[in-house]
C-alpha positions, 0 to 999 in steps of 0.5 A, a space after each residue: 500500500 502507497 503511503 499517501 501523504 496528507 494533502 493527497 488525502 485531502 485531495 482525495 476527499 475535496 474530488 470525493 465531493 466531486 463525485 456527490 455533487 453528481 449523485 443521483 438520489 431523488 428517492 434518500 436524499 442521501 447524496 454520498 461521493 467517492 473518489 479511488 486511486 489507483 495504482 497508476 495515479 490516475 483518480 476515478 470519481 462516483 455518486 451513489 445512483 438511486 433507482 425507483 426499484 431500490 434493489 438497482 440503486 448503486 453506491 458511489 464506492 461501487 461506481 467509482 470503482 467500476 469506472 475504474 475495472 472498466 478502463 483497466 484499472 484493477 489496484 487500488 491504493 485508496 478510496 476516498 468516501 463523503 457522506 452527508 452530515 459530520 459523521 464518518 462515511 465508511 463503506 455498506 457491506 456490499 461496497 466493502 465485499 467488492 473491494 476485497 476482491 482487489 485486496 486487503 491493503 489499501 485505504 478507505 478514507 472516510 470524509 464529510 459532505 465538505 470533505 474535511 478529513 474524519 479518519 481512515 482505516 484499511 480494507 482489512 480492518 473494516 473486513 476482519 473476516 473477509 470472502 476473498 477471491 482464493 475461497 473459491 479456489 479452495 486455498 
């Protein structure tokens, strides 16, 4: 895992931001932005996208992290996430199974609706007992 240093994660957070502004949430007004690093630099933004049949509403982490498998991209170093309020923005179940299957190791930056750093843990420590890709190679 690349140590970022703290203006990247705060650049991370400000892009995160970004990515709410763009959040398509009609239905929670819950408006949540994601911005992931990959390995080769480049920064990948999300919105969470909502649907009137919730069951094919998308979270922001799994949009920008898709934008990035679909352009090749498949390491991480972070993930910046913003939520509403003050309160800290770490990624729902589903976000953080689909982020083990890129690794353990790379970091979830958690962030306000204006950006302001909140804290920061690795993939590993939101998943103690992750569902890896080797479980199904029976390793």
């Amino acid at each position: 895992m690349k140590k970022l240093t703290k203006e990247e994660k705060e650049e991370l957070l400000k892009l995160a931001t970004e990515g709410a502004k763009n959040a398509h949430c009609p239905y929670s007004k819950f408006r949540v932005g994601a911005a992931v690093l990959g390995k080769s630099g480049k920064i990948y933004l999300g919105g969470n996208i909502e649907n009137v049949s919730y069951g094919a509403t998308v979270c922001a982490e799994r949009v920008a992290i898709w934008k990035a498998v679909s352009e090749g991209e498949k390491e991480f170093d972070a993930i910046a996430v913003v939520g509403p309020g003050t309160k800290e923005a770490y990624p729902c179940a589903q976000c953080r199974q689909v982020m083990v299957e890129f690794g353990l190791d790379w970091l979830v930056i958690s962030g306000d609706a204006q950006g302001k750093y909140l804290g920061e843990k690795t993939v590993r420590e939101i998943v103690p007992f992750p569902f890896e890709p080797s479980a199904l190679l029976g390793k």
